[in-house]
C-alpha positions as CSV (number, residue, x, y, z in Angstrom):
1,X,38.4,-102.9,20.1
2,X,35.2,-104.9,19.6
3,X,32.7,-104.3,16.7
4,X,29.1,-104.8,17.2
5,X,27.9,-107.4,15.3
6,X,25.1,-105.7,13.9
7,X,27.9,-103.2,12.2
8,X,29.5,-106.2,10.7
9,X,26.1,-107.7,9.4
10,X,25.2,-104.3,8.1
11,X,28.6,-103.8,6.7
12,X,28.8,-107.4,5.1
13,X,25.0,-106.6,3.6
14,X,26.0,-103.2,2.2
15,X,29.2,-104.6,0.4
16,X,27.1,-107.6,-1.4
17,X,24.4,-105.2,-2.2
18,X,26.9,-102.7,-3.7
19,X,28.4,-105.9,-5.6
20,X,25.1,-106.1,-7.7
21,X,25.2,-105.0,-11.3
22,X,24.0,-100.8,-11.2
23,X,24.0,-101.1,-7.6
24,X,27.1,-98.8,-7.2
25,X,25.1,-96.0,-9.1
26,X,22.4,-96.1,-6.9
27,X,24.8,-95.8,-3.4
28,X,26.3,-92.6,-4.4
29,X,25.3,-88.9,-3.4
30,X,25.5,-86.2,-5.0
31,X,28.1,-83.7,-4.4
32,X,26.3,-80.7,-3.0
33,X,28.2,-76.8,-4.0
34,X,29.0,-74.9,-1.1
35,X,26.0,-72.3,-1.7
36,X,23.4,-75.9,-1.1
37,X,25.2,-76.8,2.4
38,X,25.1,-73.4,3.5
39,X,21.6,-73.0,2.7
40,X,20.9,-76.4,4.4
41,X,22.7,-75.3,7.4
42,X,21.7,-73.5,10.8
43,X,25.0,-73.4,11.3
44,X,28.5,-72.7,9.9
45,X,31.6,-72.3,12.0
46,X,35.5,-72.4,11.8
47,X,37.1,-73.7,15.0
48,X,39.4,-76.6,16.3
49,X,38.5,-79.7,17.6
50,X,38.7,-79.2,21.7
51,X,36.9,-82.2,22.8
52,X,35.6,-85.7,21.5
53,X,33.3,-88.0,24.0
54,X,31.8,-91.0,23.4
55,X,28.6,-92.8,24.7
56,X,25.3,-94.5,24.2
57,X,22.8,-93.1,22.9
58,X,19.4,-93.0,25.9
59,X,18.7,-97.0,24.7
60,X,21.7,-98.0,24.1
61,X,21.2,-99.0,20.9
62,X,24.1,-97.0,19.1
63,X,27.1,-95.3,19.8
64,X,27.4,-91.5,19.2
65,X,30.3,-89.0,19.6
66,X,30.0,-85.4,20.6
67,X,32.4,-83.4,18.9
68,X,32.9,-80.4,20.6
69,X,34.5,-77.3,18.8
70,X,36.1,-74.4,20.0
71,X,34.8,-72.0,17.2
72,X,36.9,-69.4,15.9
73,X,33.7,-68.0,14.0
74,X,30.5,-68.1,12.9
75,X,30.2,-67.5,9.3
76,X,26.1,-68.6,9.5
77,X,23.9,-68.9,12.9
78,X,25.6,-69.6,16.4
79,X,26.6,-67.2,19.3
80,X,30.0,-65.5,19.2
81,X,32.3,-67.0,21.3
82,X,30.0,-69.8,22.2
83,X,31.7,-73.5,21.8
84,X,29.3,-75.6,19.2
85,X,28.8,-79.6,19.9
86,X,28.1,-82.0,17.4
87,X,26.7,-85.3,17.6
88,X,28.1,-87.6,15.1
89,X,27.2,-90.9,14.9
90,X,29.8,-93.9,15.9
91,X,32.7,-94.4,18.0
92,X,33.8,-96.4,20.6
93,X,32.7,-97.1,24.1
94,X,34.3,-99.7,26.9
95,X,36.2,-101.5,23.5
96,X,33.0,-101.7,21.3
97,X,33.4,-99.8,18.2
98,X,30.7,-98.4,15.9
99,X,31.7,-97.3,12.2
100,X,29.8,-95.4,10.2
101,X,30.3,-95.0,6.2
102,X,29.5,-91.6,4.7
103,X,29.8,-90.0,7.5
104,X,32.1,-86.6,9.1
105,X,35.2,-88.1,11.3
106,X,37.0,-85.7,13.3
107,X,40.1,-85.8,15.0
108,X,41.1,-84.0,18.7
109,X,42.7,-80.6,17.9
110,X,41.7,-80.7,14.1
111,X,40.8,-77.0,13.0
112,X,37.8,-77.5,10.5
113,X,34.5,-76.0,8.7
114,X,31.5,-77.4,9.6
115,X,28.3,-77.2,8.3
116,X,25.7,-77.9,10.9
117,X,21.8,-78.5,11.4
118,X,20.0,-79.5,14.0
119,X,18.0,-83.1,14.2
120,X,14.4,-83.5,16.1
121,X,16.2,-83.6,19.5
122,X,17.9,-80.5,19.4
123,X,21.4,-81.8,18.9
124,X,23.7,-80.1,16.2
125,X,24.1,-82.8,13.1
126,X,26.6,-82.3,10.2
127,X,25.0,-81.3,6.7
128,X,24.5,-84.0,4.1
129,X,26.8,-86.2,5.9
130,X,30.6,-86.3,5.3
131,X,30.1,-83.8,2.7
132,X,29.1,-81.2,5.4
133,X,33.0,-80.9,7.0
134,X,35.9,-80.1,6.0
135,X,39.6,-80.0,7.3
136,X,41.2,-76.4,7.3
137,X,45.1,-76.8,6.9
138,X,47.7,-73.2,6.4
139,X,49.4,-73.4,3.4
140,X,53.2,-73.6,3.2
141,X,53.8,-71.7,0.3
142,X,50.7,-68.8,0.7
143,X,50.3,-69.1,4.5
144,X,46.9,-68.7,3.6
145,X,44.1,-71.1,5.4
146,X,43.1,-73.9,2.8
147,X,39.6,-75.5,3.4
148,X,40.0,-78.7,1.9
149,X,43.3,-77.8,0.0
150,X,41.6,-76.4,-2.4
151,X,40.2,-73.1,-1.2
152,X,40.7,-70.2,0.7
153,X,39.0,-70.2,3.6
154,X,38.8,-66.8,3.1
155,X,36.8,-67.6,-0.7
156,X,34.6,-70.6,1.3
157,X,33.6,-67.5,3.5
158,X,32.5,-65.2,0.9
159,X,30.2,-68.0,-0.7
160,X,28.8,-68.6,2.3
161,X,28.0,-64.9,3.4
162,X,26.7,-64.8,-0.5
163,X,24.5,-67.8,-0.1
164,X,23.2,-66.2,3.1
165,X,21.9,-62.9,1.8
166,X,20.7,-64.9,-1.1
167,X,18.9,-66.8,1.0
168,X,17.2,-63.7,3.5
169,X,16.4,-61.9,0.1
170,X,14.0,-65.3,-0.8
């Protein structure tokens, strides 16, 4: 796989810059609850991973990936029953590779919980980054559905719906 070299630059640029002295401070975000991405979101949906293409964006400037989910459901927005496509920024294309820090990877057949918005083009974005998807794993001793192994999925869903009638009461 080839990198473009304007990733490597970047990359290289962002690691001195995060050498300086406070610098570090400065590069983090803020952890957002679950309430703030939901009310940030159009969407939110559990479902698995059924499909993950990548191509050029129209001036083939940058790589993006659509991720396209088979939702299971929508806890916010979307149509029942209706498949939701991402567009995620990076991948690969012909052996070039684009990476991408702070931002949501997914992986073919990966159930997850997505946050979702959509940019000025219409395409479906995750929330705030990374920090807008999560991996949802069964646990072995409850059998229960963990979002992020540290949550029911079951308790994400209630903050959400909560957040959501919150928000419609505003």
């Amino acid at each position: 796989m080839k990198i473009q070299t304007g990733a490597i630059t970047t990359g290289i640029s962002l690691a001195l810059l995060l050498a300086l002295p406070g610098a570090g401070a400065v590069s983090q975000s803020k952890e957002l609850t679950t309430e703030t991405l939901a009310a940030q979101a159009e969407v939110v949906a559990v479902g698995k991973v059924s499909s993950l293409v990548s191509g050029w964006n129209e001036d083939y400037s940058r790589i993006v990936t659509r991720v396209t989910l088979s939702v299971e459901s929508y806890i916010k927005g979307g149509n029942a029953g209706q498949p939701l496509t991402i567009l995620v920024p990076g991948g690969e294309v012909d052996g070039v590779g684009e990476l991408y820090s702070h931002t949501a990877v997914f992986q073919s057949n990966e159930s997850v919980l997505v946050f979702a918005q959509k940019d000025l083009q219409g395409n479906y974005r995750v929330s705030a980054g990374q920090q807008g998807k999560y991996t949802v794993n069964r646990d072995d001793a409850s059998g229960k559905l963990m979002v992020g192994g540290t949550r029911t999925l079951q308790e994400v869903t209630a903050l959400v719906q909560k957040a959501v009638l919150d928000q419609q009461q505003k």
